[in-house]
C-alpha positions as CSV (number, residue, x, y, z in Angstrom):
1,X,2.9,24.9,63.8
2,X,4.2,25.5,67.4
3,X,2.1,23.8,69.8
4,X,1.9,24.5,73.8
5,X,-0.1,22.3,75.5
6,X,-0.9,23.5,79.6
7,X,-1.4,20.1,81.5
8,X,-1.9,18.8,85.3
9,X,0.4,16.5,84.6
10,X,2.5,14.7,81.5
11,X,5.2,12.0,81.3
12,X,7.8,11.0,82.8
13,X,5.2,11.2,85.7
14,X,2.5,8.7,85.8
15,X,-0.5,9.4,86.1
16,X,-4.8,8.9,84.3
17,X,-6.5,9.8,81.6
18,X,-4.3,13.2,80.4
19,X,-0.6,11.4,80.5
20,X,-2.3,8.4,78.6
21,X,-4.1,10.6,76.0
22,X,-1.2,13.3,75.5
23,X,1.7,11.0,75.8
24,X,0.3,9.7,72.5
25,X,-1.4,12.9,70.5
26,X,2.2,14.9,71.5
27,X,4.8,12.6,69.9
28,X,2.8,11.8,66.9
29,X,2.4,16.0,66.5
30,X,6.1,16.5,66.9
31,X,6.7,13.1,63.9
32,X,4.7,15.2,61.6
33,X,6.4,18.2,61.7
34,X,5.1,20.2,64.8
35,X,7.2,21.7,67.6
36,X,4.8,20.7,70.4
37,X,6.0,21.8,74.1
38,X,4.3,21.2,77.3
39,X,3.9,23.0,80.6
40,X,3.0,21.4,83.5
41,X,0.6,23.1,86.0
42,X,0.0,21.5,89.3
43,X,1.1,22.0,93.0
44,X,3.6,19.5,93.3
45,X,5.9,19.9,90.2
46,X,6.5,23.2,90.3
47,X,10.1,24.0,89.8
48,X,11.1,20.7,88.4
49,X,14.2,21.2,85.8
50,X,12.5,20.4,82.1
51,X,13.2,17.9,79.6
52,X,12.4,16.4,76.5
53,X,10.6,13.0,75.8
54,X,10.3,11.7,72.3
55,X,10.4,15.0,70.9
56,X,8.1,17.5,73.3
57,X,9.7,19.9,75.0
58,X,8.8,19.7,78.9
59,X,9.1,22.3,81.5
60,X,7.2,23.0,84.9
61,X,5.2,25.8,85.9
62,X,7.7,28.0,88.6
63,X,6.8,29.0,92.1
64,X,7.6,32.1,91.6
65,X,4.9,32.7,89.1
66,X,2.3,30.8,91.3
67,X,3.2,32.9,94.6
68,X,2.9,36.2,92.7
69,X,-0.9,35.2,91.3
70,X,-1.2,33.8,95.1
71,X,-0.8,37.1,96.5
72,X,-4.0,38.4,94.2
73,X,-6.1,36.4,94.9
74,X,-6.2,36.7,99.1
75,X,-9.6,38.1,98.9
76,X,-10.7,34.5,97.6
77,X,-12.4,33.0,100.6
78,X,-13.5,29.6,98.7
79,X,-10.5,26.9,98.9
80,X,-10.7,25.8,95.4
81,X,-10.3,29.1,94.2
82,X,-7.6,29.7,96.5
83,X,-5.6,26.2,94.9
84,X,-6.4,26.6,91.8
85,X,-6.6,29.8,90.5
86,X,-3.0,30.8,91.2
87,X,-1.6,28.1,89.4
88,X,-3.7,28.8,86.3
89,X,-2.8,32.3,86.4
90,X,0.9,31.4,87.3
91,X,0.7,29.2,83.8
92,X,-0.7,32.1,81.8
93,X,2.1,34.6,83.2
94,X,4.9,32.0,82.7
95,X,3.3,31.1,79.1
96,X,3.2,34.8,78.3
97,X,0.1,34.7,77.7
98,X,0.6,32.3,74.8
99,X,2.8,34.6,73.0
100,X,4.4,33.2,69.6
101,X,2.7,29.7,69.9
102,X,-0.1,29.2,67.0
103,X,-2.5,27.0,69.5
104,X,-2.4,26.9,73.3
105,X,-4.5,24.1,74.7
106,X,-5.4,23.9,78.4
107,X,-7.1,21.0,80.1
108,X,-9.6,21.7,82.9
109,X,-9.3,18.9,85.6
110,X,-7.3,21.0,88.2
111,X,-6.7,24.0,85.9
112,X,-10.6,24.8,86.5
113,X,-9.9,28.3,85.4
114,X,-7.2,28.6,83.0
């Protein structure tokens, strides 16, 4: 199966509770036959270069995709909508909506809205 998993963060970064449970569900998918890739969504990756780490494909959410959702949502007066809704749309837009992947997974701590 092809496998995209949208995350806050994931290794090489270190970080709580979603590096430590994904940085061992990912690899084990990929070991059984899955092509697992990962896109991370949060304000201070964005446009890091990708890579791959024990077999899961890595890349970071673009700015480009963020500052287009940004400009949509200027009507937003509350600042968590503001933060965070931007990047989850950015994620969906630079995902393709999940196009050609059988499951797309999301967390919810920062990507309230995904």
């Amino acid at each position: 199966m092809k496998l995209l998993y949208i995350l806050s963060e994931y290794l090489p970064d270190s970080g709580g509770g979603i590096i430590t449970f994904y940085g061992q569900l990912l690899p084990a998918l990929v070991q059984v036959g899955h092509e697992v890739r990962v896109l991370v969504a949060n304000h201070q990756s964005l446009d890091k270069p990708g890579c791959v780490i024990n077999g899961v494909h890595i890349e970071y959410l673009q700015s480009r995709f963020v500052d287009r959702a940004r400009h949509g949502c200027r009507k937003f007066k509350n600042p968590i909508l503001w933060a965070f809704l931007p990047l989850a749309w950015g994620a969906f837009e630079q995902a393709l909506g999940g196009e050609g992947y059988d499951i797309v997974e999301s967390t919810d701590w920062l990507l309230l809205y995904m």
